[in-house]
TIKE-325728 format. One record per residue: y, z, x of N, C-alpha, C in turn. Coordinates in steps of 0.05 Angstrom, whole numbers, padded with zeros to 5 digits, always signed. Each point is the difference from the previous one (the first is absolute). Example, Ala and Ser with C-alpha at 12.3 -4.5 7.8 and 13.67 -1.06 7.14 Angstrom:
<recs>
-00114+00156+00264+00024+00000-00018+00024+00000+00018
+00021-00014-00007+00024+00001+00016+00022+00014-00015
</recs>
This chain:
<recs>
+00419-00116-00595-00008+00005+00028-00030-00001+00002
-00017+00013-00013-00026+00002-00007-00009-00032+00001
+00014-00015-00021-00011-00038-00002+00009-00004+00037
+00017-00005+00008+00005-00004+00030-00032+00011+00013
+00011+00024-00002-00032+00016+00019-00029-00023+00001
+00000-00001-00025-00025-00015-00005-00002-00025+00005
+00024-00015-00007-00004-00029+00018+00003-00001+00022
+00011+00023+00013+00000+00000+00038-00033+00004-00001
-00020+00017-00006-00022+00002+00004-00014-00030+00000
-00002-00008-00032-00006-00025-00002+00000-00021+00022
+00035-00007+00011-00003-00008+00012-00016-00001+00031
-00006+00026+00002-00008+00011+00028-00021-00013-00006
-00014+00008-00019-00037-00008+00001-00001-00027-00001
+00017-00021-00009+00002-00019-00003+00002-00019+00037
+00014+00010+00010+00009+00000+00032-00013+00009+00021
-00017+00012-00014-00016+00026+00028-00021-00031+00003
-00008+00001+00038-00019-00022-00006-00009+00027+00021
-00030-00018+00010-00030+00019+00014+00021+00002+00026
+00029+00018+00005+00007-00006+00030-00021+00019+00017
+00001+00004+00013-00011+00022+00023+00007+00005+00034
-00010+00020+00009+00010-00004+00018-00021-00011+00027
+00004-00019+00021-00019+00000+00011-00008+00005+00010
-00038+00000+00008-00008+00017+00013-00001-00018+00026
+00006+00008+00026+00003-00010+00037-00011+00009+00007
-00004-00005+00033-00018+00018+00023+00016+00001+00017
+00016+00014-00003+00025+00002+00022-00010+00002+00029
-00016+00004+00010-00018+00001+00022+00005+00036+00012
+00008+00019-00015-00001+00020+00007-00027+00021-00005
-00014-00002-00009-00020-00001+00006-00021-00004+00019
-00016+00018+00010-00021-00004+00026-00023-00028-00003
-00007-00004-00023-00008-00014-00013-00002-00006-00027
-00002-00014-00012-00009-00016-00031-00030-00003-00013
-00007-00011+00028-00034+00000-00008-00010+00015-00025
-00011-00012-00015-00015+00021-00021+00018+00013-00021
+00020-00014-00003+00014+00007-00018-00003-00015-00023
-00011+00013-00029+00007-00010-00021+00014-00001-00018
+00004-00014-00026+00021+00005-00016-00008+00017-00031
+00006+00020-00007-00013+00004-00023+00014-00006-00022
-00017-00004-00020+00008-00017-00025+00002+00032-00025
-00012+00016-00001+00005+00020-00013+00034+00019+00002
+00009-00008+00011+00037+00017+00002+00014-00015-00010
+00008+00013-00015+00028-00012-00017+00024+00003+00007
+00017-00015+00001+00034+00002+00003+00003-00017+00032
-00019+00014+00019-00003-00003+00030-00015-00029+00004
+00003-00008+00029-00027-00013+00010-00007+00014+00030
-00025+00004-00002-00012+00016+00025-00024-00006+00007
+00001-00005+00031-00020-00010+00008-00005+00027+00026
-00029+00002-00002-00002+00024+00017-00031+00001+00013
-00012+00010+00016-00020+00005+00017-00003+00033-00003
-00025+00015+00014-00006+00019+00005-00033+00008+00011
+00006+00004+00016-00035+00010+00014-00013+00025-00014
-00014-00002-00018-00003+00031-00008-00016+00017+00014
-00017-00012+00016-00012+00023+00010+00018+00015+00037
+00020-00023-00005+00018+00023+00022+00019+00017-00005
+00009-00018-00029+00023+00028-00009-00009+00024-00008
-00033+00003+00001-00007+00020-00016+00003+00025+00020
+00002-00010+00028-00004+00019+00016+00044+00009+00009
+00010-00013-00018+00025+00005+00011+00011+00028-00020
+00007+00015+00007+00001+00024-00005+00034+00009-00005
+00012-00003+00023+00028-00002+00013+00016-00014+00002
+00023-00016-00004+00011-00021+00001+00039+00001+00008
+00014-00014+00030+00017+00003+00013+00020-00011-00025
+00029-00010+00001+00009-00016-00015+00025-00009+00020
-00010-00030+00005+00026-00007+00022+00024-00005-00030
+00022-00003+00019+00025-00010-00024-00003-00024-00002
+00007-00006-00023-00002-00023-00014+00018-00020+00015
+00001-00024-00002+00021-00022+00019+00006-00031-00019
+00015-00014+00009-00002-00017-00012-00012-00026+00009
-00014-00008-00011-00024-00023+00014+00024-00020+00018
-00018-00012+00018+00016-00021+00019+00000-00027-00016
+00030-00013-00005-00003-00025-00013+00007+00006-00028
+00001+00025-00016+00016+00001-00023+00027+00001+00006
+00002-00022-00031+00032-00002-00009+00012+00012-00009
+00014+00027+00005+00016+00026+00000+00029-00005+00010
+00003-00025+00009+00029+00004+00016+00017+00011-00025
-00001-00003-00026+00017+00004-00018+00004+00028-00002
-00013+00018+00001-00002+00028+00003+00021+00017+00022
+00013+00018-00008+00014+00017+00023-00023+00022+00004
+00013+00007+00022-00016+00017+00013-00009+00022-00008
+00010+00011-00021+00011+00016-00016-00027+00007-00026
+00002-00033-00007-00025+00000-00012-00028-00009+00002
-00001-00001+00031-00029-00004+00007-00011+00021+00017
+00027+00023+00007-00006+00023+00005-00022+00027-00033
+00023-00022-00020-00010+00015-00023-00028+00002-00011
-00004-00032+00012-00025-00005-00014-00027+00000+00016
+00002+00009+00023-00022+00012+00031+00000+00024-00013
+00013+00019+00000+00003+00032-00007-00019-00008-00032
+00013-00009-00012-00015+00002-00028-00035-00012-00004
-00001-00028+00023-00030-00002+00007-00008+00024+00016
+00006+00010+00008-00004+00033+00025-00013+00009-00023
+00017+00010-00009-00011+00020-00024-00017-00003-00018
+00003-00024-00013-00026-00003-00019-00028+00007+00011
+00003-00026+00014-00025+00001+00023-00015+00029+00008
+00020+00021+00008-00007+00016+00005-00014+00012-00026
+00010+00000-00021+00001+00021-00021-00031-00013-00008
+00006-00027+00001-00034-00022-00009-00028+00014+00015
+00007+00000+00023-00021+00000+00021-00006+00031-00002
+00027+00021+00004-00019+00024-00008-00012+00011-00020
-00009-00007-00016-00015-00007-00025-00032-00008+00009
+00008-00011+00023-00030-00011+00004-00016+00007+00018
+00017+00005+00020+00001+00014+00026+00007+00020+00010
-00001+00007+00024+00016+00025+00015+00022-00014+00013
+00022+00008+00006+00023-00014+00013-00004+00014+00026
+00001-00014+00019-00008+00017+00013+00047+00005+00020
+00000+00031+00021+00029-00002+00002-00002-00010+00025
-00022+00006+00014+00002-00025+00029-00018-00016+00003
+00011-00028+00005-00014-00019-00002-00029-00004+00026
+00003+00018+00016-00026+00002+00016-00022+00024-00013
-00001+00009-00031-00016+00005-00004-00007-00013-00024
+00007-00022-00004-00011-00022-00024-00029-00010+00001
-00014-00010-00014-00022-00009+00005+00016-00037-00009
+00014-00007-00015+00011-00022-00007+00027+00003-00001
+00013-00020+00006+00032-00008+00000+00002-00025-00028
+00023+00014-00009+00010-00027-00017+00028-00010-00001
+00006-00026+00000+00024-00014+00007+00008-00022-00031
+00023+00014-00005+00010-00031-00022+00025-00014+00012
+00004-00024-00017+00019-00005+00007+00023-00017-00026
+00018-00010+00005+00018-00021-00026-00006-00027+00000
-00017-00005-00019+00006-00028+00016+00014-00018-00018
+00014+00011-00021+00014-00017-00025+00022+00017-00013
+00017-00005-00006+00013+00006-00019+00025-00017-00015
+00000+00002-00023+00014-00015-00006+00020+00021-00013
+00033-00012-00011+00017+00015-00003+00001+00002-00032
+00004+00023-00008+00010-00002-00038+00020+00002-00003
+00002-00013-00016+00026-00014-00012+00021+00029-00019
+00025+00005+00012+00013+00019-00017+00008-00010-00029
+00016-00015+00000+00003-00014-00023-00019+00002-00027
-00028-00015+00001-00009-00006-00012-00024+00041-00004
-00001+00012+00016-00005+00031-00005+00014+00010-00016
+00036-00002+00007+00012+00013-00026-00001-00022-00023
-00009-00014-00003-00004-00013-00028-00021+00018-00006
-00017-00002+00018-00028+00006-00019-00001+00035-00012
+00013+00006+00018+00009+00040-00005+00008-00008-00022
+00021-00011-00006+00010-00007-00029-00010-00007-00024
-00016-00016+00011-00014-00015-00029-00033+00027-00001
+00000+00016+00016-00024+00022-00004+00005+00013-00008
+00021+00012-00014+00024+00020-00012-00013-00013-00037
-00008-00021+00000+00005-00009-00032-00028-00010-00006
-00010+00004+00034-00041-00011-00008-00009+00024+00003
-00010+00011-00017-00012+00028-00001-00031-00005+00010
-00017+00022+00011-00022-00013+00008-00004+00010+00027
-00019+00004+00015-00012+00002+00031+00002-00030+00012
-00004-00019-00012-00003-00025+00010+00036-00011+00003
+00009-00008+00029+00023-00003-00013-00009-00035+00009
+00040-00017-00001+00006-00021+00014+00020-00003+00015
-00006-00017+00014+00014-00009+00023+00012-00023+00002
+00024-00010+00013+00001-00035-00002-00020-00006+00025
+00003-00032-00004-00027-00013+00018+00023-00003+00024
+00021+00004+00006+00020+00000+00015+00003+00023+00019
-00003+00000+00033+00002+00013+00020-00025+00022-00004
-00029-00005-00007-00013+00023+00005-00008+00001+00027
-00003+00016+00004-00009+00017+00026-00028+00004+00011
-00020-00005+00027-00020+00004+00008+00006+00015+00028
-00035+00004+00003-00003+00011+00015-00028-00009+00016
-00003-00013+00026-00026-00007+00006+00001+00031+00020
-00020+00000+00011-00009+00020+00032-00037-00012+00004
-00001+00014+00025-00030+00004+00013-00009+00020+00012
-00020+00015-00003-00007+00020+00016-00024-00005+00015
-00009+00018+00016-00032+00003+00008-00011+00023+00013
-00008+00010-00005-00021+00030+00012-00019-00017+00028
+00012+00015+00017-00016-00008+00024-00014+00023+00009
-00026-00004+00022-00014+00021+00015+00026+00017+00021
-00006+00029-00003+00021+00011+00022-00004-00008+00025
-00022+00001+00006-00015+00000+00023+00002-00033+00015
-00015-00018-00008-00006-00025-00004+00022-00021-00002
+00023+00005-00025+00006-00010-00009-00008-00028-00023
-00026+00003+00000-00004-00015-00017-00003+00004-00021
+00014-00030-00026+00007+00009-00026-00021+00009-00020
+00009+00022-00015-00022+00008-00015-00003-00010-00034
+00027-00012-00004+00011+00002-00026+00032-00017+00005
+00001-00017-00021+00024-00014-00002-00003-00004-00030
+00033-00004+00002+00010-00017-00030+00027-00011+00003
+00017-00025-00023+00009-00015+00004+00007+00014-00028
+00030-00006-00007+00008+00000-00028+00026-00006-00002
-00003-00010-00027+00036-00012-00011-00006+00003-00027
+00029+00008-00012+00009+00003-00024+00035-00008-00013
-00003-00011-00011+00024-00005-00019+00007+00009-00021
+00031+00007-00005+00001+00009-00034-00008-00017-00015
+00000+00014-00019-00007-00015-00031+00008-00003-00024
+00017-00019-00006+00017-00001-00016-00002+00030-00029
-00025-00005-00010-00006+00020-00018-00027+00020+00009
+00008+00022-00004-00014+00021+00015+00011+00026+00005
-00016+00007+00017+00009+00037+00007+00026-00001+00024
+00001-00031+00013+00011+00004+00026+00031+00014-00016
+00016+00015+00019+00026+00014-00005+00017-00021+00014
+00021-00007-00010+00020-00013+00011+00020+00013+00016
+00016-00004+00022+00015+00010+00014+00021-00015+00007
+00026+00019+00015+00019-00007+00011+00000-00006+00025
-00018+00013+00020-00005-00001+00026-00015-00028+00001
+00002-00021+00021-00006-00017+00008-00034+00001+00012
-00008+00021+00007-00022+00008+00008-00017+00015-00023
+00012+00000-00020-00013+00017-00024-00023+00002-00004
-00003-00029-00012-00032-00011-00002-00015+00010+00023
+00000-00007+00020-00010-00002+00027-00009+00031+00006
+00018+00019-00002+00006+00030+00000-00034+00006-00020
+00003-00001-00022-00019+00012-00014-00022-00016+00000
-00007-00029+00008-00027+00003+00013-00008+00001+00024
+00005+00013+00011-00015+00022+00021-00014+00016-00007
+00017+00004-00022-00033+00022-00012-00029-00020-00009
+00007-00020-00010-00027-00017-00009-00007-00002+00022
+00021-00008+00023-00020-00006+00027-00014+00016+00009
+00013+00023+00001-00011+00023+00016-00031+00002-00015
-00002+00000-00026-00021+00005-00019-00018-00011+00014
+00001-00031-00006-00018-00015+00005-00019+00002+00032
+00021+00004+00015-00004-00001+00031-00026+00029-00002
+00012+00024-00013-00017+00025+00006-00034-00009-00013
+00003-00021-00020-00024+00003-00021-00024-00027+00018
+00022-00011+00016-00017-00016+00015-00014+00007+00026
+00019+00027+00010-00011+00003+00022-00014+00029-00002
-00004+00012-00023-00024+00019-00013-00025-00003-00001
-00028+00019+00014-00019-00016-00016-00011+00003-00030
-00020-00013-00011+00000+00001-00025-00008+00021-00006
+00015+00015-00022-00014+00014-00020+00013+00030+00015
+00013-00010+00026+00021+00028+00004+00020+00013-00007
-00011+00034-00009+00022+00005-00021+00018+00006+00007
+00030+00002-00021+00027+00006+00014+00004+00030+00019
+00010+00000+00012+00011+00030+00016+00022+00011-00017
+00003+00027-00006+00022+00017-00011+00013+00016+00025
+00026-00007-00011+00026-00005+00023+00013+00035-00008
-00008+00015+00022+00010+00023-00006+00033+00005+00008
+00018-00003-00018+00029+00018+00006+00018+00001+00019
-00024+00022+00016+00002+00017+00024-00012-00002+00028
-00013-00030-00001-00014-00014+00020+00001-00022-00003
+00025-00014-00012+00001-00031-00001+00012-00023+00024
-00027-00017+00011+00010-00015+00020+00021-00016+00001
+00000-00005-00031+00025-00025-00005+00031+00026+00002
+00005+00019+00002+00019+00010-00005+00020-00002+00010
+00010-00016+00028+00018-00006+00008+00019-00025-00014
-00023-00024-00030+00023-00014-00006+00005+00015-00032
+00003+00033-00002+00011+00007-00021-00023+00002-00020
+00017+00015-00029-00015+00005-00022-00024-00023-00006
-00025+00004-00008-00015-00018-00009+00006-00013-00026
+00012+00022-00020+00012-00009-00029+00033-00004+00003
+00003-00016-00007+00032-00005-00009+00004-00001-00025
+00006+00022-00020+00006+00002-00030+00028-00012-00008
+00028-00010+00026+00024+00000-00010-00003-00037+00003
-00024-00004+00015+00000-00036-00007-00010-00007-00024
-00017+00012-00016-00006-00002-00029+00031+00009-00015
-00001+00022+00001+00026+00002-00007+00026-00020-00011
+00009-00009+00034+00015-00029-00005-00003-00013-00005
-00026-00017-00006-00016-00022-00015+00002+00008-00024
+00001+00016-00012-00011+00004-00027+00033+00001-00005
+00023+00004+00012+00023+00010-00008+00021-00033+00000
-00011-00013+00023+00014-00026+00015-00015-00022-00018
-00027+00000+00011-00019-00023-00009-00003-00014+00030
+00004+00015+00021+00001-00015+00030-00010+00012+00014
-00024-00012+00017-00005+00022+00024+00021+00002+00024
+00009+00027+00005+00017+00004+00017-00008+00015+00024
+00000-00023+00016-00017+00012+00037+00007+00035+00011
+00032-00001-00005+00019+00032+00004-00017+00018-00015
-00011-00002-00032-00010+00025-00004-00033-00001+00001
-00010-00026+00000-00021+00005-00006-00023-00006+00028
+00003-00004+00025-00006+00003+00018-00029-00005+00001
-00022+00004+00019-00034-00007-00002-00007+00031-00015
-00018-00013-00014-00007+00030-00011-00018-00014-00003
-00029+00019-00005-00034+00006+00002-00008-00009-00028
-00010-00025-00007-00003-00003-00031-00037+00001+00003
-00007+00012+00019-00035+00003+00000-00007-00025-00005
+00012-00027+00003-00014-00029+00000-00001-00006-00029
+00014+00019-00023-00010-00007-00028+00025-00014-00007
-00006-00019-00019+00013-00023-00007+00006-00020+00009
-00002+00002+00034+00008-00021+00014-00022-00027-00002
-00020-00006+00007-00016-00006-00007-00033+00009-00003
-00005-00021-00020-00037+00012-00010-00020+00009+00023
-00007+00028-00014-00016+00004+00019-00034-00008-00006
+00008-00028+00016-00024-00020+00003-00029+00006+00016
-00018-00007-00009-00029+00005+00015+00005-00008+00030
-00009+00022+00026+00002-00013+00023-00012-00026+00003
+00010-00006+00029-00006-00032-00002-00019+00006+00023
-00015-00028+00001-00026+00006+00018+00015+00003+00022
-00029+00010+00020+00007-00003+00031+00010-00017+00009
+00004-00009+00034+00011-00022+00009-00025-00013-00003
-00027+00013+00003-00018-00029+00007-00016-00013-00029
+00015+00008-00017-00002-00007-00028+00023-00016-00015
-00010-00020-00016+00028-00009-00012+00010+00018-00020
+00031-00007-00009+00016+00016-00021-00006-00021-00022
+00001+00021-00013+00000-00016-00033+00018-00023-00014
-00017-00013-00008+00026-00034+00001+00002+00007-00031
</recs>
């Protein structure tokens, strides 16, 4: 069983080519202008803007619900699970942003509003998840594999606009795909993949629309704005992972991973009226 394990790996690395997922301009967004792409993030591609000397003055921040951009291809999705996966961008987002910010609970005392949206997803493949649960049972290791068969993405867009004004203060663009070999968790849910980066998104979105060198906020308990989408930690989705080898949406829900692991936490990127680093 062990010789099997290992030539399924083999094979994987052998098969895995550069896929990814792409990055669009779904046109949900207020604008694009000034958006760059940075070359320092790994796993992701993100292209993003930011004014720093206006977010410095943003203090407070609304959080519309998340939606699904106009013109993505979702028809495949029930309702069921694009309900799942709004609630689960809800949350991250929230959990991202208060970290950086104040949330604020009514949106007429914001100094800034922020809006995301879906603009990708692609479906994971069940089949080829329980293979890989299987064959991770006999690859010991943090790094597992995957087949190059039905992985799963996730694009979105956000942007921090003026409350007042409405004009944008901060945008970003991002897409991600599994990866054949890696940390990604395989799943049964069709939205699996998709489900757990929201948290990369959410990451990325808060670190773009921060200014530099601002430190995190500690999220008290007993005054937490995100508290309406539940516990920040979910201990029974590690749990089932470690028990299954699958991330399972039922137990393991958005939970608060403080932006660590999702991706590098990279040097800010210049202003808008500066280029980003090629």
């Amino acid at each position: 069983m062990l010789r099997h394990a290992l030539l399924f790996a083999a094979t994987t690395l052998l098969l895995t080519a550069c896929a990814t997922a792409p990055q669009t301009r779904s046109g949900y967004l207020s604008t694009y202008d000034g958006l760059k792409p940075r070359t320092d993030v790994v796993r992701a591609k993100v292209s993003e803007k930011r004014e720093d000397a206006a977010v410095q003055a943003v203090r407070r921040v609304a959080l519309e619900p998340s939606v699904i951009a106009p013109g993505a291809d979702l028809g495949w999705m029930t309702a069921e699970e694009r309900d799942l996966l709004l609630n689960q961008m809800d949350a991250r987002m929230c959990f991202a942003l208060s970290r950086r910010f104040e949330v604020a609970a009514e949106p007429s005392s914001a100094d800034a509003k922020v809006r995301a949206a879906v603009t990708l997803v692609r479906p994971t493949g069940r089949a080829g998840s329980a293979l890989s649960a299987a064959a991770g049972f006999f690859i010991p290791g943090p790094i597992g594999v995957r087949t190059p068969v039905g992985l799963g993405a996730l694009g979105a867009e956000a942007e921090m606009v003026d409350a007042a004004s409405g004009r944008q203060l901060a945008a970003v663009t991002w897409s991600r795909q599994a990866n054949p070999v890696g940390t990604d968790t395989p799943s049964l849910s069709r939205i699996g993949d998709a489900l757990q980066y929201t948290g990369a998104f959410a990451g990325a979105a808060a670190r773009a629309f921060a200014p530099p060198g601002a430190p995190r906020r500690k999220i008290e308990a007993n005054a937490d704005p995100c508290a309406r989408f539940g516990p920040r930690f979910r201990p029974e989705g590690f749990a089932a992972k470690f028990a299954t080898g699958l991330y399972m949406p039922e137990l393991s829900g958005a939970r608060d991973e403080d932006e660590e692991g999702l991706e590098p936490e990279a040097a800010p990127p210049a202003a808008s009226s500066a280029p980003a680093p090629n």
